[in-house]
N, C-alpha and C positions, 0 to 999 in steps of 0.2 A: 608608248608602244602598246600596241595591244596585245590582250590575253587570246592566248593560243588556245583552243578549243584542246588539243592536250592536254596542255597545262590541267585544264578544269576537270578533264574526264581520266584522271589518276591514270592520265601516257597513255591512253590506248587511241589511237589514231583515230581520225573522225568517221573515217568510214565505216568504220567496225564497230557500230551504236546504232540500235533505231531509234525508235520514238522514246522505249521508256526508260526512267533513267536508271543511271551507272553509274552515275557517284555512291561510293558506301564508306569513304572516309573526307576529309577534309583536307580540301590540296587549297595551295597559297592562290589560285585561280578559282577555284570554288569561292573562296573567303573573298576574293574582289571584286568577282559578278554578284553577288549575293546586298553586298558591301555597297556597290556603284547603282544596285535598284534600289538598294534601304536610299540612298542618297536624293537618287532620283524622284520617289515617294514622297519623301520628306518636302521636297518642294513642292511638289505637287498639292500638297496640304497647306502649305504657307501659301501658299497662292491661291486659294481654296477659301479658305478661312480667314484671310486677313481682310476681308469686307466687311464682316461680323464686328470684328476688333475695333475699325477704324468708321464703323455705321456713324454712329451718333454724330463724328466733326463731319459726314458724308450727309448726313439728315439734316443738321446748321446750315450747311453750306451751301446746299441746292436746295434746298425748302421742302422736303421730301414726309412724306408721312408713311407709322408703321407700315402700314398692306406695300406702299411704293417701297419699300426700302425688305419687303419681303420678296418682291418680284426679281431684282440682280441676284438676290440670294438665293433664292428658289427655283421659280418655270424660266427664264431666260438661261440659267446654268444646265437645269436638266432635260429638258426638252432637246437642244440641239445636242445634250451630251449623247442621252440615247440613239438619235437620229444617226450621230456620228459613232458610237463604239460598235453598232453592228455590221458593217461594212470595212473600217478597220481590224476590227476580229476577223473576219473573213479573210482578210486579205495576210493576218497574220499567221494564219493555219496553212501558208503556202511562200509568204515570201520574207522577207530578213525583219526579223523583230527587231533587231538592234537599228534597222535603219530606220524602219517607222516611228520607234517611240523615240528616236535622239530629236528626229523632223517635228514630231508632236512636242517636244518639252520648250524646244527653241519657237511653235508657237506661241503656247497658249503664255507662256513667257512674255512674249511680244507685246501680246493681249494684254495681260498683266499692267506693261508700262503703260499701255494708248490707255488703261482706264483712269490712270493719273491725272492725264490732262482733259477728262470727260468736265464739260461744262454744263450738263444738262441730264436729265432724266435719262431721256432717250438714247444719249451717246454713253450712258455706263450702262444702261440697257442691252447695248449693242456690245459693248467692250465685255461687259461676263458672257455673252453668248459666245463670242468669241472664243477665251477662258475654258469656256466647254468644250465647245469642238478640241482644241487642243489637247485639251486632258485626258479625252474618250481615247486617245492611243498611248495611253499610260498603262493602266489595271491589266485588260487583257492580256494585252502581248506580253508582259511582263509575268502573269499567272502562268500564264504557258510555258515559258523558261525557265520557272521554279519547278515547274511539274517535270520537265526534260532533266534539270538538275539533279533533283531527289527522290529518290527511292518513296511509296506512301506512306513506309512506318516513320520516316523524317520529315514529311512533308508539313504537315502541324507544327512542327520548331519551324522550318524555314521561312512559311506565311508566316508566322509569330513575328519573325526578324524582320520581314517584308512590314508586316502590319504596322510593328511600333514606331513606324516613321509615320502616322497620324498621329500620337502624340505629341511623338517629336516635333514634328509639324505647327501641331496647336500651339504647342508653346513656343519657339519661336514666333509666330504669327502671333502671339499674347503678347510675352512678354518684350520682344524684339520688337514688332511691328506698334504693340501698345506705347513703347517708348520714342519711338521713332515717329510714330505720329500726333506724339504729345508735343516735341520738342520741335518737332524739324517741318508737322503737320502731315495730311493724311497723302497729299500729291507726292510727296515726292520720298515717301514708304512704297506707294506701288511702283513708279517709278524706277527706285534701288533693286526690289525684290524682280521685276522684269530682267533689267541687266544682268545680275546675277544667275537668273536663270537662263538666257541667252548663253554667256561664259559655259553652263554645268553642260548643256546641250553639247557641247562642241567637244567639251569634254569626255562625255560617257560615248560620242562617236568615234571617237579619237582610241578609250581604251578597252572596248567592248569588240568582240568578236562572236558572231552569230554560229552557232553548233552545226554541224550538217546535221540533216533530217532526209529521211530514205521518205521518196516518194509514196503516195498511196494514195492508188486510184478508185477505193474505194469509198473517198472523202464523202457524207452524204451531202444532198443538198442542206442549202438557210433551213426552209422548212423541215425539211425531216430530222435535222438535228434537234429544232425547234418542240418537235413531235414528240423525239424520243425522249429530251431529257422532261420535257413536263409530263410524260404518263411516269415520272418516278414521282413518288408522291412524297419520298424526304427530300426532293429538292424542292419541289412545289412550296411546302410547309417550310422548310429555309427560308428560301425566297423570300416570304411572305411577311416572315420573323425578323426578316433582314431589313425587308421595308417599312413596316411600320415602327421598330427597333429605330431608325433612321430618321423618320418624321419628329419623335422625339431628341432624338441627339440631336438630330440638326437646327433644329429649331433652338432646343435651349442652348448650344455653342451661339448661332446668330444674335440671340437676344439679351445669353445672359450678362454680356459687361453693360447693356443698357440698362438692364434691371437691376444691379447693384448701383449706378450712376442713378438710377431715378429715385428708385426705393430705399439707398442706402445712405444716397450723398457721395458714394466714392468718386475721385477723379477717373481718367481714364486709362490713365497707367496704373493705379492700384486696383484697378478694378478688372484689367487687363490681365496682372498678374496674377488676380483670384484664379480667374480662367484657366489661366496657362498651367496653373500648378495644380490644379485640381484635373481636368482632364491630360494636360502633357504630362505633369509630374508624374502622378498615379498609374496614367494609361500606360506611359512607358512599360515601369516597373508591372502590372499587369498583363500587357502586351509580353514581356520576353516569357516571364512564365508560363504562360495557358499551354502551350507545346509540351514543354519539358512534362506537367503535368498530366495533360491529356493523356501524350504517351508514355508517359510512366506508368499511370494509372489503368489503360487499357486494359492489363491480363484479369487487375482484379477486378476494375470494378468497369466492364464492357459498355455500359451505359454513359461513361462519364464526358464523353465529346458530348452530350447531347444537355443532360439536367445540369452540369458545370454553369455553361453559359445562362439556362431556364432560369436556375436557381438565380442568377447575377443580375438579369436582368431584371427578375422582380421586385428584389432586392431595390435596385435602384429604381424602380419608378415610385415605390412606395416613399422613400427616403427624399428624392426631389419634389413630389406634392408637397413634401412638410417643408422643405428648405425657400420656398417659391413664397410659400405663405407669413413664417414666422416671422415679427416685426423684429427682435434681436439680431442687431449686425453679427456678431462672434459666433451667433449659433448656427445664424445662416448658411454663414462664410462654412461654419463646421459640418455642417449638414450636406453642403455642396461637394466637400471632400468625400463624406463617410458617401454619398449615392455614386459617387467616380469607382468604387472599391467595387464594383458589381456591372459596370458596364462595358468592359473591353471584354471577355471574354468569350463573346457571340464570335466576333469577326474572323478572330484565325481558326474559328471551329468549321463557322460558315461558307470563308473561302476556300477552304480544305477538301469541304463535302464535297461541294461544285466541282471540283478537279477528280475528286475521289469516282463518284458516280459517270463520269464522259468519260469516252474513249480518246485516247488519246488524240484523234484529228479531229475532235470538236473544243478541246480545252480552251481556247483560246471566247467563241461561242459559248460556253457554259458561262466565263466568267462573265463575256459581256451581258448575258441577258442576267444571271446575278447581278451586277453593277444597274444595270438599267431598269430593274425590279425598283431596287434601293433610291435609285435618285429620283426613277419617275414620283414612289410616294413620299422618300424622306425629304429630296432637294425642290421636288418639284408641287410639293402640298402641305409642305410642314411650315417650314418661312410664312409663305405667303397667309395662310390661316392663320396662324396663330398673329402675326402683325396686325389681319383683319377683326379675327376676336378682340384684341387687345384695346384696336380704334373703337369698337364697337363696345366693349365693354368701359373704356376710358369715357367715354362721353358720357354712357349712362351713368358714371360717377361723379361727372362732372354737377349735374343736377343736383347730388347728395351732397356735393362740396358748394354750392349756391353760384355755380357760373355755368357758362356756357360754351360749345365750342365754338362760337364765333367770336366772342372774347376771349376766347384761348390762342385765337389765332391771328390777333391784332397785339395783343399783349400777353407774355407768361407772369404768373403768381404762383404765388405758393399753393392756391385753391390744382390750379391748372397743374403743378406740378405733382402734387399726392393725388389726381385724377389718375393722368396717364400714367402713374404707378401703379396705382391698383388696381387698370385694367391689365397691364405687361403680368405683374403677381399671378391674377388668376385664369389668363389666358396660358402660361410658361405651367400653372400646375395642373390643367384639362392636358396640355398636351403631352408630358411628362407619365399618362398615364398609359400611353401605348408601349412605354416598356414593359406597363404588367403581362399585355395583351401578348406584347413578340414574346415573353418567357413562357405560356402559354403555348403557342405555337414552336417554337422550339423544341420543346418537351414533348411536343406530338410528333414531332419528324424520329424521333429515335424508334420509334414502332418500325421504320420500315427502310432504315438505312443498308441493313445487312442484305436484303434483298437486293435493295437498287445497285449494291456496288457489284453485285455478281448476276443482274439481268444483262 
């Protein structure tokens, strides 16, 4: 049955609501649109991320090298993501959110399985592009429903809730997909997680009901929204924080159960698990808090949406250079936890703003060009370099280890193996440092927040 748009707006009939929201208590329908996006989210991340997980038996199995095995992860994902969230954003600032993003989850879903039975480069090439298109009508439309949902001084808990389904996410795609593709192998993990996703699609259309929205004909155009929210300059400076913030997370989620697998020895389920629990475990628990704290913190310390996160991200790039490099497995492993302690923090502060600063008929548009910031440099530059450093650095180590890579690529050795670790090491610690750079820029955007939200 689905939730009555009552239900959700504490009985007050639909007509009798405009754009901003109206919830200012928690009704049992509030709690299950909230609830069925955190759900939604979640897979969307498992589906996301589980390429990462399952790289390496994907790199055995089709012959594939770093830069190649950066490309499904990186510019084939983000490239058509962007191409596709701006015109599904548009279209979600006017017609039923609920029915775009159930259509979009039961794609990229799809996508999900066809990458299963990819036999070649090119056809899991095509199968993440795919991936993306589907996924680009998730974020948006979904922001803009939390914005309808909640009042601004709650909206920070709410993305918080929204948020911690990437952790959640990660770790299942860790720990779940890591297992599963130990055991059962890497085809028929994407395979499962497709179905399943198919099933949740049908689902969330089935108990999702879309809010009425009062018309407004003053909606601006692409561009001029385009216009107005980049002459605010804490979104610009967001944005920007968000993306190269991105380039780093994304890249070391993609690479790092290869570089504990190369440089540690782990298998791929314990190495999977590392992952899972250092970013899902962590993020989680980081993710629910940053709201509660944010707006707790607000009266006193008015800055704190902004150096919170500054502070978190420095933190963590600093902590990952060292954990990337250290030869010791336990301190690695410990080091990989202690830089997770500092890097969920940006995201529900980040998606917040973006909502915070647009008017309400661009919400949808703010988040996508936020989203599309973030993949163009995190998904769509981070993967693929850092892969290419790695190749490029791994050969040149291959010389200091007395082989070559044309012998590397006839026969593996132990020479061959402490190569391509030590390039993965110090490509994963160059790129690790753009979280100093987005806390940096973070920390610049709070100069001019208070403005942007009341231009």
């Amino acid at each position: 049955m689905a939730i009555s748009t009552g239900d959700i707006f504490e009985g007050r009939p639909s007509g009798a609501r405009d754009t901003k929201a109206v919830a200012r208590r928690l009704t049992p329908g509030l709690i299950w649109a909230l609830g069925a996006l955190f759900l939604l989210n979640t897979m969307n991340y498992v589906d996301r991320l589980l390429f990462g997980v399952a790289q390496e038996l994907i790199k055995k199995d089709l012959g594939l090298s770093d830069f190649q095995l950066g490309l499904p992860g990186g510019p084939a994902f983000a490239f058509l993501y962007i191409i596709a969230a701006f015109p599904i954003a548009r279209l979600a600032e006017r017609g039923n959110r609920v029915t775009i993003i159930s259509v979009s989850f039961a794609a990229w879903s799809a996508m999900t399985a066809l990458c299963g039975v990819a036999t070649s480069f090119a056809q899991m090439l095509i199968g993440r592009a795919g991936v993306s298109i589907g996924e680009a009508g998730c974020a948006p439309p979904s922001h803009s429903l939390i914005s309808d949902y909640f009042l601004p001084e709650r909206r920070t808990t709410a993305m918080s809730v929204y948020g911690a389904a990437g952790p959640v996410g990660a770790l299942l795609a860790a720990i779940g997909g890591g297992w599963m593709a130990q055991h059962y192998g890497w085809r028929s993990t994407f395979l499962a997680c497709g179905l399943v996703g198919v099933i949740g699609a049908a689902a969330f259309r089935l108990t999702m009901r879309e809010p009425a929205r009062k018309p407004d004909p003053s909606r601006p155009s692409f561009f001029a929204t385009v216009k107005l929210l980049f002459a605010k300059r804490s979104f610009v400076a967001v944005a920007a924080a968000g993306g190269v913030a991105g380039f780093a997370s994304y890249s070391n989620h993609q690479y790092t159960v290869s570089f504990l697998m190369r440089a540690h020895g782990l298998p791929v389920s314990s190495a999977a698990v590392v992952l899972g629990l250092a970013t899902g475990g962590i993020g989680i628990l980081i993710m629910l808090i940053t709201g509660p704290l944010i707006e707790g913190g607000r009266k006193r310390f008015p800055g704190i949406r902004t150096w919170l996160p500054a502070v978190g991200l420095i933190w963590s790039g600093c902590v990952f250079v060292g954990a990337f490099m250290v030869n010791a497995t336990p301190v690695a492993i410990g080091m990989l936890f202690a830089a997770s302690l500092g890097q969920h923090f940006y995201m529900p502060a980040m998606y917040t703003l973006a909502q915070d600063v647009a008017p309400p008929s661009m919400r949808a548009t703010a988040a996508a060009l936020m989203i599309g910031v973030i993949s163009l440099v995190g998904y769509g530059l981070g993967p693929p370099l850092v892969g290419l450093v790695s190749d490029t650095l791994g050969q040149l180590a291959m010389v200091s280890y007395g082989t070559t890579s044309e012998a590397c690529a006839q026969a593996t050795s132990p020479a061959c193996a402490a190569a391509t670790a030590q390039g993965l090491r110090l490509s994963l610690s160059m790129g690790s440092t753009g979280f100093i750079l987005a806390g940096l820029l973070f920390w610049r955007s709070g100069r001019s927040i208070a403005l942007d939200m009341h231009k």
